[in-house]
C-alpha positions as CSV (number, residue, x, y, z in Angstrom):
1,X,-55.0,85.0,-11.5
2,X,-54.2,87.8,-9.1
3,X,-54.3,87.2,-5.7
4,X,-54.2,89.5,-2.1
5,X,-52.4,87.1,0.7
6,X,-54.2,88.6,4.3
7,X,-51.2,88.3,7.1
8,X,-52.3,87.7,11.1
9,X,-48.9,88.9,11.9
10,X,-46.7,91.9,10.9
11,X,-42.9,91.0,9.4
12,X,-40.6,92.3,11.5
13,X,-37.0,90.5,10.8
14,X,-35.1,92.8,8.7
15,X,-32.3,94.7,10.3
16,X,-32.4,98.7,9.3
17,X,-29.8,99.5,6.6
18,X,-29.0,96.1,5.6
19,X,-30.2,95.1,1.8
20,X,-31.2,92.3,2.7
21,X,-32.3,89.4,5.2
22,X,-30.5,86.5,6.0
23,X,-32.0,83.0,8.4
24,X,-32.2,79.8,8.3
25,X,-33.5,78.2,5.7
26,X,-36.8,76.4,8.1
27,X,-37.5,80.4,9.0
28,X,-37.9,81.3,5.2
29,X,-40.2,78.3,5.0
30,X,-42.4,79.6,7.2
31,X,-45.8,80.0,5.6
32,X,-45.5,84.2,4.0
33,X,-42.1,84.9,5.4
34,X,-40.3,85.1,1.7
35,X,-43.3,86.6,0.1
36,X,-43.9,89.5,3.0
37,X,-40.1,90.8,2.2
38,X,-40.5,90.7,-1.4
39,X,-44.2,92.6,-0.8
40,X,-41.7,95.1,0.8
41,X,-39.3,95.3,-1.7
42,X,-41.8,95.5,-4.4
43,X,-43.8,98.6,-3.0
44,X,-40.4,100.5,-2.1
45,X,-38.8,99.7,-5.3
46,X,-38.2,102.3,-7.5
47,X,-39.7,102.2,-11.8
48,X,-41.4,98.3,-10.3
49,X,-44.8,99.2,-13.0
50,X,-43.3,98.2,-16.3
51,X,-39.6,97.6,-15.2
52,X,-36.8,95.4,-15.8
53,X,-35.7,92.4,-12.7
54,X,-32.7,90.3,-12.6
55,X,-33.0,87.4,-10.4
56,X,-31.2,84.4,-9.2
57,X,-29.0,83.1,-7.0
58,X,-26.4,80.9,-5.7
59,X,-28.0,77.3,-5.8
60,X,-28.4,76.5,-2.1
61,X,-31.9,74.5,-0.9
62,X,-34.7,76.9,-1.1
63,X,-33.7,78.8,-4.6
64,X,-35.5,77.3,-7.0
65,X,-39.2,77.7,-4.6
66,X,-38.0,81.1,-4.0
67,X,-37.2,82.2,-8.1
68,X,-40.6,80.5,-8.5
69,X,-42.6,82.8,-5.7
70,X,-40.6,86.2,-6.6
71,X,-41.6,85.7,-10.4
72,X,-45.2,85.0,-9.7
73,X,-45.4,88.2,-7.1
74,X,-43.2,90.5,-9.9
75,X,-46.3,90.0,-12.7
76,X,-48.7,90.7,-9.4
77,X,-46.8,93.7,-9.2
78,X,-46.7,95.1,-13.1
79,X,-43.1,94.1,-13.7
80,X,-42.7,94.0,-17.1
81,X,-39.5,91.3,-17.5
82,X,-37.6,89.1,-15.3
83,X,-34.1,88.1,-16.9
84,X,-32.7,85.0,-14.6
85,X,-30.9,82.2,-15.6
86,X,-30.5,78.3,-15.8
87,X,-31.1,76.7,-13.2
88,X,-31.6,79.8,-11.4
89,X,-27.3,79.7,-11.1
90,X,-25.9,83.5,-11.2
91,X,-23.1,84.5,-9.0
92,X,-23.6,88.1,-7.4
93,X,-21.1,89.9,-9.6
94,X,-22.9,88.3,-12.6
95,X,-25.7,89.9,-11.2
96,X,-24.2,93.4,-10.7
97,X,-23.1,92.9,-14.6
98,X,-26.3,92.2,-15.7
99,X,-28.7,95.3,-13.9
100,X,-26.1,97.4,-15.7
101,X,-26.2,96.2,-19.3
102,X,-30.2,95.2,-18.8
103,X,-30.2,99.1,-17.4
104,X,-32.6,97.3,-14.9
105,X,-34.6,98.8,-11.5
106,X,-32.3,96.8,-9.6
107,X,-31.4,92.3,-8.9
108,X,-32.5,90.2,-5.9
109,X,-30.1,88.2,-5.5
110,X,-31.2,84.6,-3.4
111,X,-27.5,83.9,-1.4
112,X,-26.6,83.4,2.5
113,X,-22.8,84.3,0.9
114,X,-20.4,82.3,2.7
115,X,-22.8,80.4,5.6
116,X,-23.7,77.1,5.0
117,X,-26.7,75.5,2.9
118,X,-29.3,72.5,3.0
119,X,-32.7,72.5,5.1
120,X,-30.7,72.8,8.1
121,X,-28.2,75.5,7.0
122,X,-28.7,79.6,5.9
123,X,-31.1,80.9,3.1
124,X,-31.0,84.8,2.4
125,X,-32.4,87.4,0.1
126,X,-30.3,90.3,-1.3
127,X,-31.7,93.5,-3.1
128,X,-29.5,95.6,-5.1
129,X,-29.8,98.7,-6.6
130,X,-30.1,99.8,-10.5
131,X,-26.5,100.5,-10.2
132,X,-25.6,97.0,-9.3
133,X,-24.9,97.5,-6.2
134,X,-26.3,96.7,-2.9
135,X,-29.5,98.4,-1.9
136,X,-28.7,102.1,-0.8
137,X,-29.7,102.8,3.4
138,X,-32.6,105.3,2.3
139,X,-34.4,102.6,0.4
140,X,-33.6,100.1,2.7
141,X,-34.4,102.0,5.9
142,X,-37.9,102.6,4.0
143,X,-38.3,98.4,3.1
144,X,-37.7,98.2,6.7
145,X,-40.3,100.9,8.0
146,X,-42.7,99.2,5.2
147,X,-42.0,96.0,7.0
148,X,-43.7,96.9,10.4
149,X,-46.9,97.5,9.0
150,X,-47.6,95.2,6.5
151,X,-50.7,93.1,6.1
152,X,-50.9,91.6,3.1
153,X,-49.3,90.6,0.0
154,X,-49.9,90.3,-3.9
155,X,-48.9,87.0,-6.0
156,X,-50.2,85.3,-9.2
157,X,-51.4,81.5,-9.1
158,X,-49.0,80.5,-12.0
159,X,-47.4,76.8,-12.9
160,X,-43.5,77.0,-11.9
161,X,-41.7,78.0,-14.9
162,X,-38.7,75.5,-16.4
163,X,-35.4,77.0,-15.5
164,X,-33.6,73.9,-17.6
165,X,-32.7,75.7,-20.5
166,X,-33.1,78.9,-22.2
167,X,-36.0,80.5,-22.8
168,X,-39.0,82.9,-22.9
169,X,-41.8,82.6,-20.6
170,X,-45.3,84.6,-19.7
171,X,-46.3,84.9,-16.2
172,X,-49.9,86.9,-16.5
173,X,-48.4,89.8,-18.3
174,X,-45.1,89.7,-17.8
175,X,-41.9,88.3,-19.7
176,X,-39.8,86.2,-18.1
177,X,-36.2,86.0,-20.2
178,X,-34.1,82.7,-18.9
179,X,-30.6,82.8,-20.6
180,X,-27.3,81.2,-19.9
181,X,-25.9,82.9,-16.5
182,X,-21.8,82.6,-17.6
183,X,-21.7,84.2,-21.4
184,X,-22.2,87.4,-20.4
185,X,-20.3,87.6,-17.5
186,X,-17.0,85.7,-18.9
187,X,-17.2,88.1,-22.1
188,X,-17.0,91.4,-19.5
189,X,-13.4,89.6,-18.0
190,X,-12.4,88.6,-21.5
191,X,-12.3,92.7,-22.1
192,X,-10.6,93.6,-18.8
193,X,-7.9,91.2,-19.2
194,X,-5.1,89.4,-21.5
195,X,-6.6,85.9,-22.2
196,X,-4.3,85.1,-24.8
197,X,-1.1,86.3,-22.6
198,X,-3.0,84.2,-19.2
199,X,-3.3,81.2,-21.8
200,X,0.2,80.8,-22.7
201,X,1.7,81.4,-19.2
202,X,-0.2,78.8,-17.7
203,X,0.2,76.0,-20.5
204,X,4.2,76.3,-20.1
205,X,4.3,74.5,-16.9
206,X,2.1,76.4,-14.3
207,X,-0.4,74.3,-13.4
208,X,-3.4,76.0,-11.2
209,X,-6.3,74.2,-9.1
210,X,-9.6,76.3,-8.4
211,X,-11.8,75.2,-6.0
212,X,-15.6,76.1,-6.5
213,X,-16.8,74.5,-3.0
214,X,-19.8,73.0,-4.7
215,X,-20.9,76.4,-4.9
216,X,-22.0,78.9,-8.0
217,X,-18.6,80.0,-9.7
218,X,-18.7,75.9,-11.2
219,X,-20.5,76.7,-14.3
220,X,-18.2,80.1,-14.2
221,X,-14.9,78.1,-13.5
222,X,-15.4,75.4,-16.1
223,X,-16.0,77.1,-18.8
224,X,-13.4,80.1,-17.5
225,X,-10.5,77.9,-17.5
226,X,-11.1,74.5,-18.5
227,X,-12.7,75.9,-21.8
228,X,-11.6,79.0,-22.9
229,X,-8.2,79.0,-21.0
230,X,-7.5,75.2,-22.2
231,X,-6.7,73.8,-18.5
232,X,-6.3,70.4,-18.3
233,X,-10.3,68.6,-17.3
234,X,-10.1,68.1,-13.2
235,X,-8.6,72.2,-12.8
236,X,-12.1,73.0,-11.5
237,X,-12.7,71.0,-8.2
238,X,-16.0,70.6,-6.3
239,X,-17.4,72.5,-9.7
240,X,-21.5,71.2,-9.5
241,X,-23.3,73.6,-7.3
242,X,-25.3,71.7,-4.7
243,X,-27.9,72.8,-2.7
244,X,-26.1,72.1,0.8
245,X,-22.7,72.9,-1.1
246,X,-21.8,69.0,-0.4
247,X,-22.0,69.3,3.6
248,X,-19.3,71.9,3.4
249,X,-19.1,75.7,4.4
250,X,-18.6,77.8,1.3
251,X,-16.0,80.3,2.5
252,X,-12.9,80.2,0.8
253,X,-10.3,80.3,4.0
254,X,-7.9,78.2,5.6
255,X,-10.3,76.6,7.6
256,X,-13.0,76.1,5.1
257,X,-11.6,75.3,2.6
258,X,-8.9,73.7,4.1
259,X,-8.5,70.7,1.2
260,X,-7.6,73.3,-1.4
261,X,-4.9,74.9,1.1
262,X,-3.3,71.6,1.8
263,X,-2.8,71.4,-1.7
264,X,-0.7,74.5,-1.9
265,X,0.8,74.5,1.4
266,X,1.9,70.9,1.6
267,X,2.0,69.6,-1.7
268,X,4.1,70.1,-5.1
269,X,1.5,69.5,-7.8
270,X,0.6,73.1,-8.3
271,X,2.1,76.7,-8.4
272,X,-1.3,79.0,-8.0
273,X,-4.4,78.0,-6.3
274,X,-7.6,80.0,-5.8
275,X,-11.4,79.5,-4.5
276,X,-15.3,81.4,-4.3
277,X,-17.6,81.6,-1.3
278,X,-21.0,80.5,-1.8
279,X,-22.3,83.6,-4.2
280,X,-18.5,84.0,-6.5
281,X,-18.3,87.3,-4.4
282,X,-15.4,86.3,-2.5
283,X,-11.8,85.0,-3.4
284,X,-8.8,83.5,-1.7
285,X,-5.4,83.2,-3.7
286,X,-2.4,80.5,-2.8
287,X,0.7,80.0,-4.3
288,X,2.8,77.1,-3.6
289,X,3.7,77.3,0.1
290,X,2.0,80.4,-0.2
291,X,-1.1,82.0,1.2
292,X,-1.8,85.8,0.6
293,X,-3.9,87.9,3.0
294,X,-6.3,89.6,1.4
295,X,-5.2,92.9,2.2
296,X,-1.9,92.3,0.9
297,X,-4.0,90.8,-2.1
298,X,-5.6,94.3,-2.3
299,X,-2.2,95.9,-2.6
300,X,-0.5,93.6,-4.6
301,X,-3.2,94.3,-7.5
302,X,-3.2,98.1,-6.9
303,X,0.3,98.2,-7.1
304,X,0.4,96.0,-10.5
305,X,-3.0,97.4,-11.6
306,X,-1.4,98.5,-15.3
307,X,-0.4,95.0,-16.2
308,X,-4.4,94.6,-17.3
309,X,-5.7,96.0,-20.3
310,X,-8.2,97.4,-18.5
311,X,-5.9,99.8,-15.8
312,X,-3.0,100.3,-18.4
313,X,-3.5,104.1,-17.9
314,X,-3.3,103.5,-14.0
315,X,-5.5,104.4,-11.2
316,X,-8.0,107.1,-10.4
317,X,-8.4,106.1,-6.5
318,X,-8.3,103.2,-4.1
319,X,-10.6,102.4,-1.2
320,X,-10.6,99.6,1.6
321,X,-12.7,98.7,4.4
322,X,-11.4,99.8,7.9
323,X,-11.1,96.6,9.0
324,X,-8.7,96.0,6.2
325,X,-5.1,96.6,6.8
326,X,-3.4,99.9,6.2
327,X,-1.5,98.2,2.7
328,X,-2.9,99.7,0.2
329,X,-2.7,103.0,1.3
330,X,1.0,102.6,1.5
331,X,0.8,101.6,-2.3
332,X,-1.8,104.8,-3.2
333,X,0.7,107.3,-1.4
334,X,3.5,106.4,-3.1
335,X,1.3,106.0,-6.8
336,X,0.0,109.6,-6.1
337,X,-3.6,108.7,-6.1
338,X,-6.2,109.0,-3.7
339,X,-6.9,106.5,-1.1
340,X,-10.2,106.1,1.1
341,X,-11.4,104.4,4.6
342,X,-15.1,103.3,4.6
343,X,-16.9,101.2,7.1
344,X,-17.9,97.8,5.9
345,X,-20.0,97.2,3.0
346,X,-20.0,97.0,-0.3
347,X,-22.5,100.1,-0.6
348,X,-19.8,102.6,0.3
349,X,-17.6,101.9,-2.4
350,X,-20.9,102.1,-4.7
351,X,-21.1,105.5,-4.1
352,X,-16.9,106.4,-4.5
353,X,-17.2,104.5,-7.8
354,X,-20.2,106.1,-9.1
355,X,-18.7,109.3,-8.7
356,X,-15.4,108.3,-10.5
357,X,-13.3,108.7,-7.2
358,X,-11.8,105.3,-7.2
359,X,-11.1,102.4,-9.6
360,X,-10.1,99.7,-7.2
361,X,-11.6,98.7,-3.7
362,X,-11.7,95.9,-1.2
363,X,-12.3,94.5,2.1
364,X,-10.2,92.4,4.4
365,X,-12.7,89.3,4.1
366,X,-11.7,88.2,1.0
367,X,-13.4,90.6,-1.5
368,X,-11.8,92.8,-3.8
369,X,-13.5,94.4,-6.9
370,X,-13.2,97.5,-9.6
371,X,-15.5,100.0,-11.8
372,X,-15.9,96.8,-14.0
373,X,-19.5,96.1,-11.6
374,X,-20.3,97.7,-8.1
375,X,-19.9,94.3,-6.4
376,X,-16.8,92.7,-4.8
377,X,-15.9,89.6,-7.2
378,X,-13.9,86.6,-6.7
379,X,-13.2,85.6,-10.4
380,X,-11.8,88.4,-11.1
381,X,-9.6,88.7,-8.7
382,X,-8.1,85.7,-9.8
383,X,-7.9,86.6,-13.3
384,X,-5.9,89.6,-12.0
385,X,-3.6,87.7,-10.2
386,X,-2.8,85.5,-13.1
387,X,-2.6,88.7,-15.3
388,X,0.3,89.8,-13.4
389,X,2.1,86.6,-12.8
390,X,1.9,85.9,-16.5
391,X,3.0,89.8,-17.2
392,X,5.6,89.2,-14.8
393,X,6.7,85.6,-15.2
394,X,7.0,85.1,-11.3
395,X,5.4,82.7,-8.5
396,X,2.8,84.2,-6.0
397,X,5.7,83.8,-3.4
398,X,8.1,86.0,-5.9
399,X,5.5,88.6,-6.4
400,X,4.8,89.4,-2.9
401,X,8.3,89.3,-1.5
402,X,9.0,91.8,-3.9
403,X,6.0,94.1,-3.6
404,X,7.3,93.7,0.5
405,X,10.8,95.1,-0.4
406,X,9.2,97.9,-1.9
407,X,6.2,99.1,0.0
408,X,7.0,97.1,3.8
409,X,4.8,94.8,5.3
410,X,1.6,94.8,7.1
411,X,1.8,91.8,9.4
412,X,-2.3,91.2,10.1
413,X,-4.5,89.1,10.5
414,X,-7.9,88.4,11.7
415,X,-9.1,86.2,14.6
416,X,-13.1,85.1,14.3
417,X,-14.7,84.0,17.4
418,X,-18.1,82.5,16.6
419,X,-21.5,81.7,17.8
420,X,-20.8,84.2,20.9
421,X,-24.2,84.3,23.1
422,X,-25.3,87.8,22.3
423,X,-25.6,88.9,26.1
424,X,-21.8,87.9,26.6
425,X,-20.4,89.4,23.2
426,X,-22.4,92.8,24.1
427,X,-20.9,93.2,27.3
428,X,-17.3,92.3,26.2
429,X,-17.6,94.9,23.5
430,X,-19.0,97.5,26.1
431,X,-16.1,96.8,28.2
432,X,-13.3,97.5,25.6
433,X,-15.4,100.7,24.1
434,X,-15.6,102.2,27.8
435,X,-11.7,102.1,28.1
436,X,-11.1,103.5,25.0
437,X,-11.2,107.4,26.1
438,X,-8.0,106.8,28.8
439,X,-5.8,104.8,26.3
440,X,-5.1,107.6,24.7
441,X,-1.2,108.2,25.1
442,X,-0.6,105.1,26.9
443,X,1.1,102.3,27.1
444,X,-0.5,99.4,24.3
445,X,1.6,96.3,24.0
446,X,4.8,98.3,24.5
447,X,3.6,101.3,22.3
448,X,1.8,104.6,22.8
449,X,-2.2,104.9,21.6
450,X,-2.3,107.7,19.3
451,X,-6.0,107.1,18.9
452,X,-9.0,105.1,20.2
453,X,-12.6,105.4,19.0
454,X,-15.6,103.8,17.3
455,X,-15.0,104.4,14.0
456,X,-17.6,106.9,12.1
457,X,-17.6,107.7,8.5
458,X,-18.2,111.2,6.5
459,X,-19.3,110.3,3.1
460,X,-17.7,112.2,0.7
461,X,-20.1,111.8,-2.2
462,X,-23.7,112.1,-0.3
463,X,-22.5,113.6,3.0
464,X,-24.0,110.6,5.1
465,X,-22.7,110.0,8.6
466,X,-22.2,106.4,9.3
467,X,-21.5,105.7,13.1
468,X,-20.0,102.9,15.3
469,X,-18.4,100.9,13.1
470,X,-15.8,99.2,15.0
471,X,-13.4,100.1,17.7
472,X,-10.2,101.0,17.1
473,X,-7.0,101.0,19.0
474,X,-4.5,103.1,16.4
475,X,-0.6,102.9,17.7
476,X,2.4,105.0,17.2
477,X,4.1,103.0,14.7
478,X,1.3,101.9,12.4
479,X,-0.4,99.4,14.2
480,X,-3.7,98.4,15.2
481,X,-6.5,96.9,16.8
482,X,-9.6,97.1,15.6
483,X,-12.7,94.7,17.4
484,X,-16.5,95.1,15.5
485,X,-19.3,92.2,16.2
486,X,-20.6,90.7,12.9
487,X,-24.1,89.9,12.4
488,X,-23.8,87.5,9.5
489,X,-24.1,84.6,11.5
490,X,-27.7,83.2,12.5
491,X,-26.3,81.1,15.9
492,X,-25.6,84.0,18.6
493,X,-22.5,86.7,17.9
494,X,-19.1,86.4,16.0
495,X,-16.7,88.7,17.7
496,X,-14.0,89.9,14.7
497,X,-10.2,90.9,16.4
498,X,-8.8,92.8,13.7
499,X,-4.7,92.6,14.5
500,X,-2.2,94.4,12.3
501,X,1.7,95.4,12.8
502,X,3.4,97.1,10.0
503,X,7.4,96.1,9.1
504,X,9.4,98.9,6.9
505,X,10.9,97.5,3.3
506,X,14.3,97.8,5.8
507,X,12.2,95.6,8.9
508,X,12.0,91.9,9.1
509,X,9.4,91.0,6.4
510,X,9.3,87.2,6.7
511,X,8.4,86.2,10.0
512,X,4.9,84.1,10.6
513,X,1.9,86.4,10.9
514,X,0.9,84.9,14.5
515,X,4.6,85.6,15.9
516,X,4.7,89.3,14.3
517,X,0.9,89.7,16.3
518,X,1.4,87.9,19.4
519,X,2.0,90.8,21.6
520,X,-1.3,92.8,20.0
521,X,-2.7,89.4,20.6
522,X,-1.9,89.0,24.1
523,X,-2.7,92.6,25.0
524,X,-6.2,92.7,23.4
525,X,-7.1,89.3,25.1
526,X,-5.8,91.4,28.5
527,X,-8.1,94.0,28.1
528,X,-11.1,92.7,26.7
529,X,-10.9,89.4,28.6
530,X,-12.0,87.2,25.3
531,X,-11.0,83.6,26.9
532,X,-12.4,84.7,30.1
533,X,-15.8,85.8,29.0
534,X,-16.6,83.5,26.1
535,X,-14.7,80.2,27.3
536,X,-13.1,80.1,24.2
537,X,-9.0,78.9,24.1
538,X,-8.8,80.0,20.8
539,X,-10.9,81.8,18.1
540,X,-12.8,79.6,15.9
541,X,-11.1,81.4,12.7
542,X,-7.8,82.8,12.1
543,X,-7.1,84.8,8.9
């Protein structure tokens, strides 16, 4: 039975242009707080009366309740079929795969990415778009405005379905498909890339550890390389998802996932290592004594692109994020192709991909992705790196020093300070962005500011303007500093120093990242007075 929920008070949480909301996981148990977002997705989104949903997510406390409440306000809402998955287990670029191939009216995906889960940790709510990507601005800019006013919302009275096994299912009038969340994802990467060649390289003495952080590339990992690459059992660590990820913080970095780094950096056991944040959108590759920065990650693979099945003919286009070091552009110039700049967010490549403009993108927090979805995705770019190490029969610390003696280095690396208090973070930022207009042919850590700005962005596809993005601090011989304040947390601000010196194939290409840095590093504590305003010795992160 249909039913019309009366609200006292309007929603108001969403952010304008995000695609979707992100809090702690007591705030989305707050009595009509997950079912007055979904009333606004569902009476923005586009082809909702007789159209086809994916939903799940990544397993963290709160999933299963919300896949129950979303189905039961879909069939409120004339959706014809829901396709989601065991357990309600489906990483977000198994998502993006499936709104393609389901040709669906778009996936809400149920992930905080990277923060951490349980009753005390982050729940969130993605939408994404019926290219697979994230929600465009214009529909989420009219979610939002929808938000302000609403005062009621639509659900069916419905038993919870059983998301056990797989299955068909009626909710009122609508179909509600549960299949297995890995097949159709692992048969997309077993067309992209070489599984026979990837088998035999690894079972003649190169033994690899991936660690899944408890989080929802498991199912995706175990049957990836313990089944169908014939790993030995024990490959996959931490592979069950659990709904507080085991008391850890699913975001595959030095810090975070520090057991899987000690492996490579300190021990002999293994010659590749990899993990996936909390939704498989994320990736971070080691090799022994190794650890490559994901911009570096993103050149490495551009450079070596035609070693996969699916790039033999080479490259269309490359894009990064500009937080994301200046590699890959390097690697574009010299291929001939065309090379982009976008702010943050995955949405931005969406639209150069759509268009054909680009075949590889990525972002200097640890995602990296292709035209194979319109997601960022962590498997992946592990399979890619162990398509080119088996093409070219070389260690992770062979592969980048030659790709350095070809191409230089970009010496960067990214310093996190979390849980800012917002009043403090905001004023620090407003300081450095008031100083920006005299730096302009001075003096910056020994070398002249060419440019200093907050970054803004000319679409090239839909002719959008996308303002203050970050600051910059661009130098005369390729390096920068670029500060922007993240909102993915839910404790206060994270203040992001974005540090990045470049070395010539002829420079000195093997010093430690923090040593190449530490005048950038000293300059841009100078000026923006980070350990004087926040207290903070150190940042909380370094990448």
């Amino acid at each position: 039975m249909k039913k019309n929920v009366r609200l006292n008070t309007p929603f108001t949480d969403q952010k304008p242009g995000t695609s979707g909301l992100r809090k702690s996981s007591k705030q989305f148990e707050e009595p009509n707080y997950l079912e007055s977002f979904i009333e606004a997705i569902f009476q923005n989104l586009t082809g909702v009366g007789g159209g086809t949903l994916i939903l799940g997510g990544d397993g963290r406390y709160g999933n299963r309740r919300a896949i129950d409440v979303i189905l039961r306000m879909a069939a409120a809402h004339g959706i014809s079929r829901v396709v989601t998955t065991i357990d309600g287990i489906l990483s977000t670029p198994a998502a993006s795969h499936l709104i393609r191939t389901r040709k669906a009216i778009g996936g809400i995906i149920l992930s905080a990415s990277h923060n951490p889960g349980g009753p005390e940790g982050d729940f969130g709510v993605k939408l994404n778009g019926s290219n697979g990507g994230p929600a465009s601005e214009t529909l989420t800019s009219a979610i939002f405005e929808f938000t302000q006013n609403l005062s009621e919302y639509s659900i069916i009275e419905s038993e919870p379905i059983s998301l056990n096994q797989a299955g068909n299912y009626l909710i009122g009038g609508m179909t509600v498909e549960v299949i297995d969340g890995v097949d159709d994802y692992l048969a997309l990467m077993q067309q992209l890339f070489d599984f026979d060649l990837i088998r035999n390289f690894l079972n003649k003495d190169f033994p690899i550890v991936f660690d899944a952080l408890h989080a929802v590339t498991g199912p995706y990992a175990k049957q990836l390389f313990e089944g169908i690459l014939k790993m030995p059992l024990g490959t996959v660590k931490n592979a069950v998802p659990l709904e507080d990820f085991g008391g850890g913080h699913p975001d595959p970095n030095l810090t975070y996932a520090h057991e899987l780094a000690n492996l490579l950096l300190e021990g002999n056991n293994y010659a590749f290592g990899a993990a996936c944040d909390g939704d498989g959108d994320r990736n971070m590759i080691l090799g022994k004594a190794c650890f490559v920065n994901p911009s570096d990650s993103l050149a490495i693979l551009a450079a070596n692109a035609t070693c996969a099945p699916a790039y033999a003919d080479g490259l269309v286009g490359v894009a990064r994020s500009m937080p994301t070091s200046a590699a890959v552009d390097v690697v574009a110039k010299k291929l001939g192709i065309l090379s982009f700049e976008t702010p943050t967010g995955w949405k931005f490549f969406g639209n150069l991909l759509d268009k054909g403009l680009i075949t590889l993108c990525g972002e200097e927090s640890f995602g990296t992705g292709s035209d194979h979805v319109r997601e960022k995705d962590g498997l992946w770019a592990v399979l890619f790196w162990l398509q080119i190490l088996a093409v070219k029969g070389l260690t992770v610390s062979e592969i980048m020093a030659q790709h350095w003696s070809r191409f230089g280095r970009h010496y960067y690396s990214r310093h996190d300070y979390e849980e800012i208090p917002n009043v403090i973070a905001e004023n620090l930022f407003d300081r450095v962005e008031s100083s920006l207009s005299q730096m302009v042919g001075n003096k910056f850590a020994g070398r002249e500011v060419t440019l200093a700005d907050n970054f803004s962005y000319l679409d090239p596809v839909d002719n959008s303007v996308t303002q203050k993005q970050g600051l910059r601090i661009l130098l005369n011989d390729g390096s920068r500093v670029i500060l922007r304040l993240s909102g993915t947390g839910t404790k206060g601000a994270t203040l992001r120093v974005y540090l990045e010196s470049y070395s010539s194939a002829n420079g000195e290409l093997f010093l430690d990242p923090q040593q190449a840095l530490s005048g950038l590093i000293k300059e841009i504590d100078d000026l923006a007075e980070i350990q004087k305003r926040t207290g903070m010795t150190r940042p909380t992160v370094i990448t």
